[in-house]
N, C-alpha and C positions, 0 to 999 in steps of 0.2 A: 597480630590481628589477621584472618583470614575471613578473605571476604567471595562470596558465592553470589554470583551474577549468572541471571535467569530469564530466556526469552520463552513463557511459557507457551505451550501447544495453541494454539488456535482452531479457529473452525476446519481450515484447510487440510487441516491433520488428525483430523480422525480417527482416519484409516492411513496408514500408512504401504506407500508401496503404488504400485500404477502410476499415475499421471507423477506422484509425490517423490519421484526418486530424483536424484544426481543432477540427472540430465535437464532437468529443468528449473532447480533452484539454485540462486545467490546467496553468498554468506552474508549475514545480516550486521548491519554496522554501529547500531547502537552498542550492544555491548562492545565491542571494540575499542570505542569510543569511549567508555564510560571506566573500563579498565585505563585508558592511558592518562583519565584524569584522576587518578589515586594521586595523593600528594607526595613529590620527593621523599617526604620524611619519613612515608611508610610506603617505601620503593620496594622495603623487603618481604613485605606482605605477600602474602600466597593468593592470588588469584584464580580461581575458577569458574568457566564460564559453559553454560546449558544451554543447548539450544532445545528443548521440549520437543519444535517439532521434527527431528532430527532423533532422536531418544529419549524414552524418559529419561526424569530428574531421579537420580538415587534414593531410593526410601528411607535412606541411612545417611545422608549427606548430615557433613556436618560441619559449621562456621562459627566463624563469630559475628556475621552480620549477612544478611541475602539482601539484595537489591532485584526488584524485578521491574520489567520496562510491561505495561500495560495498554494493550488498545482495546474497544470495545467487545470485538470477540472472543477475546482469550480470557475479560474478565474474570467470566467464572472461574476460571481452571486457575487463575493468578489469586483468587482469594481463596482456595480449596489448598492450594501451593499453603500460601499465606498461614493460614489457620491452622495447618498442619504442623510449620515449622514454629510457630508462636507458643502454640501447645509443649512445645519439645524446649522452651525457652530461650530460641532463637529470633534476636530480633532482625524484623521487616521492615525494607525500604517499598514504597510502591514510587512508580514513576510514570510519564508516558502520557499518550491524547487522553485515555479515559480518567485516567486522574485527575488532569489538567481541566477536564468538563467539566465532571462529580468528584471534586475534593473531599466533602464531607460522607458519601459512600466509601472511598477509599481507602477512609480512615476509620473506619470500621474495622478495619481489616488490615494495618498496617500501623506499627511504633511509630511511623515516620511517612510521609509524603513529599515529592518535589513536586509542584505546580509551574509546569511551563517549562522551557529549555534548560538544561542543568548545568553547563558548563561551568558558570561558580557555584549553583547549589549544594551539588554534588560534594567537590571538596571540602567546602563548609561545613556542611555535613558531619564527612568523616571525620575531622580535626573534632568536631563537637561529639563527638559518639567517643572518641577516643579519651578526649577528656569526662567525657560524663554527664556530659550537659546537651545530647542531643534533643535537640525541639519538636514537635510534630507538626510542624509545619516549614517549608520552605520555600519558595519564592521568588521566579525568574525578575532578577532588577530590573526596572523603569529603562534602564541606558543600554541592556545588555547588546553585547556586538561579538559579531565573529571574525570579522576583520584582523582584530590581533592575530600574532602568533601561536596557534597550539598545537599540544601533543600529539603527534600521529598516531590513528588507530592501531588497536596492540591485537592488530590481526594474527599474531603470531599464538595466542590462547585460543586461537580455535582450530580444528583439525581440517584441512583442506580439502579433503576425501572425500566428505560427502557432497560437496557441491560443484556444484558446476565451475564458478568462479569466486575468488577473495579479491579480484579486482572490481572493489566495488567504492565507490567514490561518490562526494557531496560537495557540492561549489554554494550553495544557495537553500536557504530552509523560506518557508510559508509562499503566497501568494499573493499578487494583488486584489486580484478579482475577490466577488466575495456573494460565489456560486452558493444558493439556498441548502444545497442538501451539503456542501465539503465542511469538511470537519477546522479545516487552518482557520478562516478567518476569524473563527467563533474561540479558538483556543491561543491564537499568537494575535490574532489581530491582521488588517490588509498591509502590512509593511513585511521586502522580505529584508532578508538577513542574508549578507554576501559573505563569504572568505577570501582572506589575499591568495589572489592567484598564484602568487610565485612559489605560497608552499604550496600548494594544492600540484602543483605540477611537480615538483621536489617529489609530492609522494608519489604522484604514479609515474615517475623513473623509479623511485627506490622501490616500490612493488615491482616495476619491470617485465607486465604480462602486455599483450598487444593488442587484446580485447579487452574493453572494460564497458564501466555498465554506472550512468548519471544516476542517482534515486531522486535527486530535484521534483516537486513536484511541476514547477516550472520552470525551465530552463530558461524562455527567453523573455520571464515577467519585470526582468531591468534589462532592456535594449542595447547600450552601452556598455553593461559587465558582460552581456553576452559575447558582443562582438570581442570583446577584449581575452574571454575566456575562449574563443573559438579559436583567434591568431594564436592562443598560445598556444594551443593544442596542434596547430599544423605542424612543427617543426618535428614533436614526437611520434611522427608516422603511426597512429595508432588510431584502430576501431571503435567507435563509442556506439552508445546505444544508451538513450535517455528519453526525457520526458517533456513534451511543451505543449500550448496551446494552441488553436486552430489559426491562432493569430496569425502564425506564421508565413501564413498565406500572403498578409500585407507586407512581407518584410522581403523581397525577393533578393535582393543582393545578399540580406541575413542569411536566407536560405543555401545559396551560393555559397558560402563562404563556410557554412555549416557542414555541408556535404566535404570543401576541402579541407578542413579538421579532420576530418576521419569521421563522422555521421554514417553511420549502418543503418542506424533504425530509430525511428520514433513511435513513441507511445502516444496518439492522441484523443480527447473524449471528445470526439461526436457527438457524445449523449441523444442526441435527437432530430429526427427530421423536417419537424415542422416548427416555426416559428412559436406559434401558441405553447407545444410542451417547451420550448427553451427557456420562454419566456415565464413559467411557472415555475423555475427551477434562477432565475437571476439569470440566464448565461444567454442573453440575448444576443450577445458579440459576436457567438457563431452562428447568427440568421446573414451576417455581411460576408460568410466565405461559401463558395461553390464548393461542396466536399467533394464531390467525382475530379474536378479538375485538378485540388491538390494533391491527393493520391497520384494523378498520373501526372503534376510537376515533381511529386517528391519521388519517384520510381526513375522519371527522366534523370535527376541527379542521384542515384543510384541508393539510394535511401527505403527502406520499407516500412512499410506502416503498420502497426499492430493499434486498430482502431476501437475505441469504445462506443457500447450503446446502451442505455437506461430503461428499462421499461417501468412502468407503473407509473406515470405522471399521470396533473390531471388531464390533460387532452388526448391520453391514448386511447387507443379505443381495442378493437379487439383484431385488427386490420396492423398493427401496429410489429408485430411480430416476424410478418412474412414482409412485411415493407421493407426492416430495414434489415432480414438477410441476405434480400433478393439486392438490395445496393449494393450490399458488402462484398457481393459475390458480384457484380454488373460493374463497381469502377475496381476491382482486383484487390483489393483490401488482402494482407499478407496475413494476417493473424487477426480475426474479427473475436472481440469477448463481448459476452451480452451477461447485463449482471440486474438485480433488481431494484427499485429505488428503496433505498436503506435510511430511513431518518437517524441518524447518531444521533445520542442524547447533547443538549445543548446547544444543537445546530437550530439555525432558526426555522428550518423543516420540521423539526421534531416538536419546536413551540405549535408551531402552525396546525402539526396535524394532531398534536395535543388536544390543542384548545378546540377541534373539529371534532373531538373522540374517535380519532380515529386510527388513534395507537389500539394493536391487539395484542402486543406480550412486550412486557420489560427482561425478555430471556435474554440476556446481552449476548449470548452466544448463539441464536438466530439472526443476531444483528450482523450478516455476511454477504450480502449483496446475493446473497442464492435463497432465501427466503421471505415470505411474504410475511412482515410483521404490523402492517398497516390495512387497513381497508382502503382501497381504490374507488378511483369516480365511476368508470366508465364498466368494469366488469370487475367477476365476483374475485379472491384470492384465488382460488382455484382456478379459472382461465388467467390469470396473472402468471400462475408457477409452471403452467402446460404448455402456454404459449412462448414462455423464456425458454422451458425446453426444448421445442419445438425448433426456434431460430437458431440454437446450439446446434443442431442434427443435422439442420439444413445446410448451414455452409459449410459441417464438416464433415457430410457426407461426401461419397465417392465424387459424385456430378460435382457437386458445388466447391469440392476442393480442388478439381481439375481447371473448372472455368476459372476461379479466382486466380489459382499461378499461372495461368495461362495467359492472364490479363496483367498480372504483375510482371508478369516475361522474367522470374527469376526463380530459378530450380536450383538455389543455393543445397548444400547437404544440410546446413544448417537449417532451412527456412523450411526444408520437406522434414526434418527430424524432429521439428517444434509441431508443426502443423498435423504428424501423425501423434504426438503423443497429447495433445489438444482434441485427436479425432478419439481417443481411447478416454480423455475426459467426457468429451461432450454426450457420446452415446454409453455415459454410464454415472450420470450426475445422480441418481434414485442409490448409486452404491457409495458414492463420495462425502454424499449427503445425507443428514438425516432426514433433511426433509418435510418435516410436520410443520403444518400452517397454523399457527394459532388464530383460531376463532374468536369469540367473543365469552365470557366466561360462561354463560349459557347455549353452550355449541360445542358440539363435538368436533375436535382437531381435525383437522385433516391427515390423511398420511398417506405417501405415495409407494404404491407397490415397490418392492423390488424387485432385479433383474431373473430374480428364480421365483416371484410371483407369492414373496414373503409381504412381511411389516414391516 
């Protein structure tokens, strides 16, 4: 049996090349993952693994089974994938959040489906495909847990060359919170899922790299496993750089203790500056933290911050753009991303603005946080997509990217080498992107010039 595993292209890749190279991507861990859970019994199987946005998939590939990990934006191109190799009478696994939302879309378009985390599906699976009896349906159990003992990522089937780092690691899947527009709680539920620490640290000795990189969406949404994961992380002198919530603001010894782990850098959403749009979106928890002030506690313990912000809520208004790059840039924000409010299907955002009509295109592959797929309250889509441009340019123009490290007081190589090739995104997202606003089926699209003053 030879099996073909496939993380197809997404919105982000396009175009290939600029912002898209080495220097600023991670090797991705699901296939990794999903290779080391091939069963013993078919150890001998031939594995191969795609990463789409990295190279095309071979027009000639050929298996005896493909499996592809699926999120909303790459749908399309994962049932274009799909349909291609089904036609050639190669059967299709789909997997991943957009499966896990639209089952019965997915299967449309696939032999087989996993609904929800795979770690026994998967095997299941294969033993059943091998026998002959593979089902078209599968299904994350009622008890599932990660706690057990499992297979370490068979990081070793992907090429290291293109990326920046294969030190990439997972202690914790989903989230408590259960924020309107994120995709977790609607697809795993508000409970999260922990791993035993003690392998989890076994692996990153046996990877052996000194930077690594959490994908957690929330690192410190169990209090307790955090601090537990943090002590263990001190003794391996090693750099992280992960993901948590503003929470952390109330946790100041967590925080302490987080920096002597080896804490480099935090991912954190913002999302918004006023009360009312948090509160449209469920994330009212961050109207309780001063955001200027934890920036400059998290810079005092030597930590930087690559901060998030949301536009298109319903209380933004058109003010809303220069507000919050003129913050990002006034408390030193290291790395500010400004992204669009994106309803994923089955989020309860998506029912909401459903049932409002005020969904404008089911293009899953618009669905990227950089286009306008919705109609907004307060201004038209088109000051929607101008003005998110707008706060890109701003902070990462010359001025604004001065005063911001100037305020973060850290001229790391790293922090200046991220933040230039951010400034080569921001002042060229009309090239990155394609762009087009869907309007309403009686309305002509939108579409934004390009940098040579094209379509």
């Amino acid at each position: 049996m030879k099996i073909a595993l496939i993380s197809p292209k997404g919105p982000l890749y396009r175009h290939r090349g600029g912002i898209f190279v080495k220097s600023l991507r991670y090797q991705p861990l699901t296939l990794p993952v999903l290779a080391s859970l091939v069963p013993e019994e078919f150890s001998s199987a031939p594995i191969d693994i795609y990463d789409d946005g990295v190279e095309d998939v071979p027009e000639g590939l050929t298996a005896d089974l493909v499996g592809m990990t699926v999120i909303t934006g790459n749908a399309k191109r994962a049932y274009a994938l799909s349909d291609s190799f089904r036609g050639r009478g190669i059967p299709v696994v789909l997997g991943g959040p957009h499966v896990t939302l639209l089952p019965e879309e997915a299967l449309e378009h696939a032999d087989a489906i996993c609904v929800g985390y795979a770690e026994d599906a998967w095997p299941e699976l294969l033993r059943d495909f091998v026998s002959g009896g593979m089902k078209r349906e599968y299904r994350q159990a009622e008890d599932f847990s990660l706690e057990r003992l499992l297979p370490y990522p068979r990081r070793d089937l992907m090429s290291p060359k293109r990326y920046l780092t294969q030190a990439v690691f997972e202690a914790s899947r989903s989230c408590v919170h259960d924020c309107e527009f994120c995709v977790a709680p609607t697809a795993w539920g508000q409970r999260q899922y922990r791993k035993n620490i003690g392998q989890l640290v076994n692996d990153i000795r046996n990877v052996g790299m000194r930077q690594i990189l959490f994908v957690d969406l929330n690192l410190i949404s169990d209090l307790e496993y955090a601090k537990e994961l943090f002590q263990a992380l001190v003794p391996l002198n090693v750099e992280w750089f992960g993901l948590s919530t503003l929470m952390i603001a109330h946790e100041p010894e967590l925080m302490t203790l987080m920096a002597k782990s080896g804490c480099k850098g935090l991912l954190l959403g913002f999302e918004a500056l006023s009360g009312d749009s948090l509160g449209d979106v469920h994330k009212n928890f961050n109207a309780s933290v001063d955001y200027g002030r934890l920036v400059h506690d998290l810079h005092k313990l030597g930590i930087a911050v690559q901060g998030c912000f949301v536009f298109g809520l319903d209380h933004d208004d058109k003010d809303v753009f220069d507000k919050a790059a003129n913050c990002a840039i006034e408390w030193g924000i290291d790395l500010p991303r400004f992204s669009i409010l994106t309803p994923f299907p089955g989020t309860p955002l998506f029912k909401r603005l459903s049932s409002e009509r005020r969904i404008l295109t089911r293009d899953w592959e618009l669905y990227d946080g950089q286009h306008v797929v919705f109609q907004p309250v307060r201004m038209t889509p088109d000051e929607l997509l101008r003005g998110h441009e707008r706060a890109w340019k701003k902070v990462y123009g010359w001025s604004g990217m001065a005063r911001r490290l100037r305020r973060a007081g850290n001229y790391s190589l790293l922090k200046l080498s991220v933040n230039f090739g951010y400034r080569f995104y921001a002042h060229r997202l009309r090239r990155f992107y394609t762009c087009d606003v869907p309007l309403r089926p009686n309305q002509t699209p939108l579409r934004m010039p390009d940098d040579k003053g094209g379509q």
